[in-house]
N, C-alpha and C positions, 0 to 999 in steps of 0.2 A: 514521529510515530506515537502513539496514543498508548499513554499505560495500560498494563494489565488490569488496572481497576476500573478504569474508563471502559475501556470492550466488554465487561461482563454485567455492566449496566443499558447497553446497547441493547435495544428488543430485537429478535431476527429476523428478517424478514421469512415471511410465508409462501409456501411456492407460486408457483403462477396459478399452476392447474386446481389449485383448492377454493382459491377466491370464484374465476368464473372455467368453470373446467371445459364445456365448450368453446371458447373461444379459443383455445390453443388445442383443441381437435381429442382431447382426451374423451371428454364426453358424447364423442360421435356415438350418433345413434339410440342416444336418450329421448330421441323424441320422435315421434311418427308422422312419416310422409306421407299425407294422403293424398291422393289428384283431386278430392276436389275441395281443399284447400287451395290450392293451385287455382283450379278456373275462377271459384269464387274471387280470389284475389283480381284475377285476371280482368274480368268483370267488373269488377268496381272499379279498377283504374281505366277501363274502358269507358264507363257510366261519367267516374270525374273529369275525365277528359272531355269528351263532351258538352256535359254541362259545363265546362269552362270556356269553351269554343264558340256555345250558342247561345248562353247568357246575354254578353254586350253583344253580338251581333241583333238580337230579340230588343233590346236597350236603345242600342240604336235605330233601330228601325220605328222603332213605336215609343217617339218620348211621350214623357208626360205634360199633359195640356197647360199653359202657363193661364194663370186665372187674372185677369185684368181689370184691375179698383177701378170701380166709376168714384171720383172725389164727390163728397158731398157739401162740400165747403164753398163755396162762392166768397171771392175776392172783393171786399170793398174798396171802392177805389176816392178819394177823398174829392 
């Protein structure tokens, strides 16, 4: 067990709810629901989804042209 000098050196810990106090439900209601934060969200993750779905299939379908060297060099041959 730990002296009495030792424990009063000890910093205390701080409650939970003061650090983040919604997280442990004290601060319910600090902040306002709006619906169309909702759809907005909704939306966008409809919008990125998508675009993640049609990007490489777009990619796929239409590569890009390979460009092919004509050499300009001619081999001497002895």
């Amino acid at each position: 067990m730990a002296s009495p000098s030792l424990q009063s050196k000890l910093p205390r810990p701080g409650t939970q709810g003061d650090i983040l106090p919604t997280l442990f439900g004290k601060g319910y209601g600090n902040y306002d629901v709006r619906p169309n934060n909702f759809v907005f969200s909704f939306l966008t993750h409809i919008l990125a989804g998508l675009l993640i779905v049609i990007i490489p299939i777009l990619l796929a379908k239409n590569p890009e042209p390979k460009i092919h060297a004509i050499s300009v060099f001619t081999e001497l041959s002895p």
